[in-house]
mmCIF file as Biopython writes it, N, C-alpha, C and O atoms, coordinates in Angstrom:
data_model
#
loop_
_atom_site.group_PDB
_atom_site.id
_atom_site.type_symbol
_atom_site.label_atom_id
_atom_site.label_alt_id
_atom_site.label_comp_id
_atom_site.label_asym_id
_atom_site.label_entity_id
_atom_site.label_seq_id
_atom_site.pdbx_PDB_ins_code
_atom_site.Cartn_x
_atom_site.Cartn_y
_atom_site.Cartn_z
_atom_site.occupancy
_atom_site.B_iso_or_equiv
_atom_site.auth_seq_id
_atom_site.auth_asym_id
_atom_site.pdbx_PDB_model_num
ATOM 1   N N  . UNK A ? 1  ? -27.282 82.842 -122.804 1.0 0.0 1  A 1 
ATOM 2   C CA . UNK A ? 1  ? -28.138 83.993 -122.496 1.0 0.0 1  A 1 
ATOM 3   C C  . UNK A ? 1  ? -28.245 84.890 -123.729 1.0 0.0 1  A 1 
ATOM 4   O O  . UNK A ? 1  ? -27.674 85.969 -123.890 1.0 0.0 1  A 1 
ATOM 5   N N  . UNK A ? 2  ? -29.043 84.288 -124.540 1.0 0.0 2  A 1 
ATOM 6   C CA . UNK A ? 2  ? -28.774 84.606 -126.307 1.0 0.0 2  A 1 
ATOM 7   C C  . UNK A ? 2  ? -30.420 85.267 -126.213 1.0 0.0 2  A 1 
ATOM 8   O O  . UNK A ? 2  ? -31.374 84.510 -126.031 1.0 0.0 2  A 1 
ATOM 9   N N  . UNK A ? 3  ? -30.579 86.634 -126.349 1.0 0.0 3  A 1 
ATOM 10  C CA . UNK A ? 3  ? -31.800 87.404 -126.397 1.0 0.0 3  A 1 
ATOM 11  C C  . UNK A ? 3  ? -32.365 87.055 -128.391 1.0 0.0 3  A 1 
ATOM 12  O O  . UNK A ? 3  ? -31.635 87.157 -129.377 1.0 0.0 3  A 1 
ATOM 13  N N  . UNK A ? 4  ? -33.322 86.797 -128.367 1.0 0.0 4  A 1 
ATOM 14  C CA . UNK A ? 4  ? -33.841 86.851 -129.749 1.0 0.0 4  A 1 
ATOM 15  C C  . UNK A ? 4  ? -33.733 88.222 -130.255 1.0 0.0 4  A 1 
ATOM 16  O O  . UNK A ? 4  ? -33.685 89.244 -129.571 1.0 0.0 4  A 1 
ATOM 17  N N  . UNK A ? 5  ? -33.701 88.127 -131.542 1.0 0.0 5  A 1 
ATOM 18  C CA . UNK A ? 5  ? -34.015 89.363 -132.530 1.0 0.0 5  A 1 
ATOM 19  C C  . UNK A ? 5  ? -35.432 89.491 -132.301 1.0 0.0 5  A 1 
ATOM 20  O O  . UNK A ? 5  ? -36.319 88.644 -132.411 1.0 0.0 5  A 1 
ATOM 21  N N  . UNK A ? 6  ? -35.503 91.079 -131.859 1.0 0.0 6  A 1 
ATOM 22  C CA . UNK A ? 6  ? -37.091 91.405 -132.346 1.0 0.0 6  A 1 
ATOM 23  C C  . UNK A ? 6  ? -36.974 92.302 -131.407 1.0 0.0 6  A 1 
ATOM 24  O O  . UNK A ? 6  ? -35.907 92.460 -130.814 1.0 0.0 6  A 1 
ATOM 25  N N  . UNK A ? 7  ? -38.428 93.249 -131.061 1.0 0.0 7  A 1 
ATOM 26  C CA . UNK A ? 7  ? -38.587 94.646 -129.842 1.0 0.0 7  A 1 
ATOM 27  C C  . UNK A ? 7  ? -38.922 93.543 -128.819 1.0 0.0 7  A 1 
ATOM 28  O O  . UNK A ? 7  ? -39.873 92.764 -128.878 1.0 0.0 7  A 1 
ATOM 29  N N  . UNK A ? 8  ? -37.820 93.629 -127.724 1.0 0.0 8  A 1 
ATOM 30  C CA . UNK A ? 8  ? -37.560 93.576 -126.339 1.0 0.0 8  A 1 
ATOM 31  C C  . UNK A ? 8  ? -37.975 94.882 -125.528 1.0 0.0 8  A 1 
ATOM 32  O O  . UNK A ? 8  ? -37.165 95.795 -125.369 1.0 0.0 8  A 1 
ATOM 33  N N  . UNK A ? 9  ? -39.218 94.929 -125.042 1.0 0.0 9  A 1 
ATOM 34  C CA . UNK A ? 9  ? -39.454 95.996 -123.779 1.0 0.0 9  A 1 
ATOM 35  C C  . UNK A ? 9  ? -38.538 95.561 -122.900 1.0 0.0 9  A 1 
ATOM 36  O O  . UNK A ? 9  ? -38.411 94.375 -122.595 1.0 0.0 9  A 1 
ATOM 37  N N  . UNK A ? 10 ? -37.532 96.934 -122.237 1.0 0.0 10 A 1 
ATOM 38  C CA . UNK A ? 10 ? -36.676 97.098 -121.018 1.0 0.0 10 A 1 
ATOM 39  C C  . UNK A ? 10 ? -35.533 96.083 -121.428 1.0 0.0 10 A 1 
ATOM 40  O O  . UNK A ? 10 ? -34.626 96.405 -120.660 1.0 0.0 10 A 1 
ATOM 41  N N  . UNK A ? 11 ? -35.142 95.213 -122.076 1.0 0.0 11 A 1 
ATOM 42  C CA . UNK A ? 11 ? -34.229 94.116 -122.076 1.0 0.0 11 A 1 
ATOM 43  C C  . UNK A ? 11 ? -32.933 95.196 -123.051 1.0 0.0 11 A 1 
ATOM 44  O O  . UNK A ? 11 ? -31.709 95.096 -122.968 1.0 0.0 11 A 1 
ATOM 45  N N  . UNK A ? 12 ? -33.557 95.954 -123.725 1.0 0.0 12 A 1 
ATOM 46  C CA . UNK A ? 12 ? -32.847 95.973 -124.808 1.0 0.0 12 A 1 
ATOM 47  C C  . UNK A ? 12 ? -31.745 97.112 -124.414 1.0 0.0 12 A 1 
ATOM 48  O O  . UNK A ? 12 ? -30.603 97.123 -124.874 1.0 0.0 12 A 1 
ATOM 49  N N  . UNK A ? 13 ? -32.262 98.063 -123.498 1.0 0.0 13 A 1 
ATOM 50  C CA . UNK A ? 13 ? -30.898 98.720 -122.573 1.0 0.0 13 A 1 
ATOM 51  C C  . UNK A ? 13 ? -30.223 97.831 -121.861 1.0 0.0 13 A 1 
ATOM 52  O O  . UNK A ? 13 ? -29.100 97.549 -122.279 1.0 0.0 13 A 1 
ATOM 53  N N  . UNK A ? 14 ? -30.598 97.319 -120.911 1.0 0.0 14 A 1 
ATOM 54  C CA . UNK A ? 14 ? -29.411 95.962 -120.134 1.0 0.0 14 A 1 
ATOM 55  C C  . UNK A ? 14 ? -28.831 95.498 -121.406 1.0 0.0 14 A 1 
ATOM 56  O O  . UNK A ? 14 ? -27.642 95.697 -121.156 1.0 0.0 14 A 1 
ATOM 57  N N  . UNK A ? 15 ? -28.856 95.010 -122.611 1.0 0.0 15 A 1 
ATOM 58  C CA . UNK A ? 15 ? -28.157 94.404 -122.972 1.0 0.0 15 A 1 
ATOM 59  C C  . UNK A ? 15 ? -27.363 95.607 -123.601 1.0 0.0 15 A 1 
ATOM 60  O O  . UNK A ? 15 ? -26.169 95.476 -123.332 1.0 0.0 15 A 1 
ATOM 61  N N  . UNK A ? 16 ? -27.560 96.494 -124.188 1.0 0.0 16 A 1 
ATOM 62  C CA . UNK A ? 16 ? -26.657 97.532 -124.298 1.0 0.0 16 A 1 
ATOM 63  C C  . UNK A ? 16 ? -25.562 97.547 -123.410 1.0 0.0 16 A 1 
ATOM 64  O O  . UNK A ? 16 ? -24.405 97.138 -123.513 1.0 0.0 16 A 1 
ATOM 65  N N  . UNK A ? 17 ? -26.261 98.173 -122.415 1.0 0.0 17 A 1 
ATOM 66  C CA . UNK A ? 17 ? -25.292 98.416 -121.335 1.0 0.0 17 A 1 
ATOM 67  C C  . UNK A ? 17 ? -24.763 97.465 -121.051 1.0 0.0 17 A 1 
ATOM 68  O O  . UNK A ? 17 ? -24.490 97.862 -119.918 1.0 0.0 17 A 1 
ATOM 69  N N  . UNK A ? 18 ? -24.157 96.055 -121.089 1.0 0.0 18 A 1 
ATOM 70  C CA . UNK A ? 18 ? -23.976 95.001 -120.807 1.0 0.0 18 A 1 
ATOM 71  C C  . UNK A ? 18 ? -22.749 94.968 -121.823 1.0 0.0 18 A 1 
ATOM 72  O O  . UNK A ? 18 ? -21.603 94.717 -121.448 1.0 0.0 18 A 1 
ATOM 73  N N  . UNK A ? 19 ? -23.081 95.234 -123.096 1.0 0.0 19 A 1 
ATOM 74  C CA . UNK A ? 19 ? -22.078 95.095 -124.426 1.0 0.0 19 A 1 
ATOM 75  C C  . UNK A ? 19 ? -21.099 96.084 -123.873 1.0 0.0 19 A 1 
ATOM 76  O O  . UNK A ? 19 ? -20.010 95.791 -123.379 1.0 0.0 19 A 1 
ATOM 77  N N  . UNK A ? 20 ? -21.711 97.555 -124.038 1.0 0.0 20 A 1 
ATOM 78  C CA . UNK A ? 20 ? -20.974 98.151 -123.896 1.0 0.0 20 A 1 
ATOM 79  C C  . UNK A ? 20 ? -19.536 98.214 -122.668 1.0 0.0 20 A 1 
ATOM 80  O O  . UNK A ? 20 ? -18.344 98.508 -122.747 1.0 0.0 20 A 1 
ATOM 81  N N  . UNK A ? 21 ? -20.436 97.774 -121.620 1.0 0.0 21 A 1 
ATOM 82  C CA . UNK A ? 21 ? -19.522 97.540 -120.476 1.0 0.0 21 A 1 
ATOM 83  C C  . UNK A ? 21 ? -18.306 96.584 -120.870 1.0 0.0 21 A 1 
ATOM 84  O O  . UNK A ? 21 ? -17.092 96.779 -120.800 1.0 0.0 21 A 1 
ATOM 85  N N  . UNK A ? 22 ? -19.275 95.143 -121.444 1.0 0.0 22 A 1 
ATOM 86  C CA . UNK A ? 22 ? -18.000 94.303 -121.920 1.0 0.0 22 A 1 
ATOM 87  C C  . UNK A ? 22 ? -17.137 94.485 -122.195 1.0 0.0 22 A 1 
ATOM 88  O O  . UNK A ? 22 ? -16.113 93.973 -121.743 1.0 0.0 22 A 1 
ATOM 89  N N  . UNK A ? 23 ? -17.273 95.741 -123.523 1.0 0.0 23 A 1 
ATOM 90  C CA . UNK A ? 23 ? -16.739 96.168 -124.243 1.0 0.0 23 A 1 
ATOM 91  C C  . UNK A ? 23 ? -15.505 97.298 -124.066 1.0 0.0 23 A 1 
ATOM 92  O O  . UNK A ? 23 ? -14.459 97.439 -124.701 1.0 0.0 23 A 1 
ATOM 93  N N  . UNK A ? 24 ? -16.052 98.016 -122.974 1.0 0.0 24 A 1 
ATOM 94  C CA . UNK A ? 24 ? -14.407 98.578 -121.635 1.0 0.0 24 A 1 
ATOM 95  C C  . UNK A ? 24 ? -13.797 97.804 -121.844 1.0 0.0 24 A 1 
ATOM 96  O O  . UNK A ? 24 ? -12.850 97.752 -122.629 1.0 0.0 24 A 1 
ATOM 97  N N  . UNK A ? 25 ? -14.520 96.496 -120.703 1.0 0.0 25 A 1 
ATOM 98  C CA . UNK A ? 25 ? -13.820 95.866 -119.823 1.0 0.0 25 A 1 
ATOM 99  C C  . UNK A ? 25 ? -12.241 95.085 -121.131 1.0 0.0 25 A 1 
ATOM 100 O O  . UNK A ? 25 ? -11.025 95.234 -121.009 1.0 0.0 25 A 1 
ATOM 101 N N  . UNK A ? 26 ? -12.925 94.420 -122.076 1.0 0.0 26 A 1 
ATOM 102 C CA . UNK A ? 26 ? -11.852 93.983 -123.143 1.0 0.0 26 A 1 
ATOM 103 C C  . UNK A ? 26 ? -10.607 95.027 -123.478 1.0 0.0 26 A 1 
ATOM 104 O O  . UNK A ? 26 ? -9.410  94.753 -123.562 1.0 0.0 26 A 1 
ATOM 105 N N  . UNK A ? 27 ? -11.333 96.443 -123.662 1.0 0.0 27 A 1 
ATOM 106 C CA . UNK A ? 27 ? -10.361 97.602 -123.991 1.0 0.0 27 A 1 
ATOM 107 C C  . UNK A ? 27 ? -9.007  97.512 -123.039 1.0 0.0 27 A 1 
ATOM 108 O O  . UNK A ? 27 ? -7.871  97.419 -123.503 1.0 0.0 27 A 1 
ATOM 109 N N  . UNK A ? 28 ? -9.342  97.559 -121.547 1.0 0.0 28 A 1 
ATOM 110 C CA . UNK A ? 28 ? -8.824  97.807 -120.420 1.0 0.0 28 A 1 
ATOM 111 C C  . UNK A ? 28 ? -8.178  96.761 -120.344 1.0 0.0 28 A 1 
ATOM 112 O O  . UNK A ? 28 ? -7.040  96.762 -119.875 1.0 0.0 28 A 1 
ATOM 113 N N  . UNK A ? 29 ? -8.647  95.889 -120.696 1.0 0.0 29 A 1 
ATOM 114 C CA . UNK A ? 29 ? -7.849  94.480 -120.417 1.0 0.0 29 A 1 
ATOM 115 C C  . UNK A ? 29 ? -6.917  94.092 -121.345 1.0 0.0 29 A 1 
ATOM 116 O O  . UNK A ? 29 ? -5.971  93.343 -121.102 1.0 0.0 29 A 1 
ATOM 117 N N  . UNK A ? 30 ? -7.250  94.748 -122.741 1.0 0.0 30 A 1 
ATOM 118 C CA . UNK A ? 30 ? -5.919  94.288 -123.571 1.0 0.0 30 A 1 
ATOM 119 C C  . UNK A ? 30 ? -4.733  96.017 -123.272 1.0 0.0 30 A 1 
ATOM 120 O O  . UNK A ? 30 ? -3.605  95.967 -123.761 1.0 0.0 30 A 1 
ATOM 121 N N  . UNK A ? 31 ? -4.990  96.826 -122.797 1.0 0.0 31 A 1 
ATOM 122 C CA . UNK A ? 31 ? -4.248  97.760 -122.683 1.0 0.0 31 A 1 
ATOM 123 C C  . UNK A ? 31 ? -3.028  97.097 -121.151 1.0 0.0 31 A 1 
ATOM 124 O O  . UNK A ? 31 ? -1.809  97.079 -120.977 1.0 0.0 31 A 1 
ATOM 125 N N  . UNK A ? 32 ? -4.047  96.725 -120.479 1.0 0.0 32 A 1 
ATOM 126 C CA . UNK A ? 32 ? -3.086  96.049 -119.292 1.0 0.0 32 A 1 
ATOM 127 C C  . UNK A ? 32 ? -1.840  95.260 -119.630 1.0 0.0 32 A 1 
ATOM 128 O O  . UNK A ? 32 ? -0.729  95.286 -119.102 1.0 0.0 32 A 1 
ATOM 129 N N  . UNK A ? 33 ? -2.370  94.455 -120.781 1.0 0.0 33 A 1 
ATOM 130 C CA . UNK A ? 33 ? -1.835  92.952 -121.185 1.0 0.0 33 A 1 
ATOM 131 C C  . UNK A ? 33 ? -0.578  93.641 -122.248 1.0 0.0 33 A 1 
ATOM 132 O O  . UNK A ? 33 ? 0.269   92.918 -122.773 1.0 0.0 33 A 1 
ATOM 133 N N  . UNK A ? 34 ? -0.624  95.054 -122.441 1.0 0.0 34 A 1 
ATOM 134 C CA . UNK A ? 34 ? 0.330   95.160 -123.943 1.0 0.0 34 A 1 
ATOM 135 C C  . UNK A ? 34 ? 1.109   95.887 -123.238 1.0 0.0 34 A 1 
ATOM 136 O O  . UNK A ? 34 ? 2.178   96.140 -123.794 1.0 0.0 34 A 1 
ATOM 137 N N  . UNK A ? 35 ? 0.849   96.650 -121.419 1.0 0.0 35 A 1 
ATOM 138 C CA . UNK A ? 35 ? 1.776   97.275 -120.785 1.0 0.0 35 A 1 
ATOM 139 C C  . UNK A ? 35 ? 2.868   96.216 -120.298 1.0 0.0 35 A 1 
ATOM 140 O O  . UNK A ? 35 ? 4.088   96.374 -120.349 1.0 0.0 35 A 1 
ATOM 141 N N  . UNK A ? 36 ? 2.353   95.386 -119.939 1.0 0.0 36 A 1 
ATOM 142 C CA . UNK A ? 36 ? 2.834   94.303 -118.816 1.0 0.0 36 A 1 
ATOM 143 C C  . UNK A ? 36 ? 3.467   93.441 -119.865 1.0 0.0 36 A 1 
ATOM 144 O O  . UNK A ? 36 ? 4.482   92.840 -119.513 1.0 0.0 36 A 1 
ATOM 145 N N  . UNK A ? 37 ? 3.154   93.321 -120.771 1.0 0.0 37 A 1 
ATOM 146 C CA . UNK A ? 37 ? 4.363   92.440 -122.132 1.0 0.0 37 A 1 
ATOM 147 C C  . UNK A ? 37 ? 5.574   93.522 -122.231 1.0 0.0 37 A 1 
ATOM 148 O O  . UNK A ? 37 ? 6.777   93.320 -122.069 1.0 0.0 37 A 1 
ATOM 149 N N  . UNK A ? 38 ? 4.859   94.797 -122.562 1.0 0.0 38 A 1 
ATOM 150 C CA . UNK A ? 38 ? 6.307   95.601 -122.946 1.0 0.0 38 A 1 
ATOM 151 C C  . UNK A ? 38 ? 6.902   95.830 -121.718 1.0 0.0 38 A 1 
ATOM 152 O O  . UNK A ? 38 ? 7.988   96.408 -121.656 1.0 0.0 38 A 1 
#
C-alpha cells in the first residue's frame, strides 16, 4: 500500500495521520518493552 510521489488530493492527510499514528503506536510499544525487561 505504497502511495506514489506526487499531489495526492485527500490521500495525503490519511497517510499522515496513519504515519504519525504508527509512529505512537512504535513509541508506546518500545516504552512497554524497556519497562517489562527492566
Amino acid at each position: 500500500m505504497t502511495l506514489p510521489p506526487g499531489p495526492y488530493s485527500g490521500k495525503s492527510t490519511l497517510a499522515l495521520v496513519a504515519r504519525v499514528s504508527a509512529f505512537t503506536f512504535g513509541l508506546a510499544y518500545g516504552s512497554v518493552k524497556l519497562k517489562v525487561l527492566k
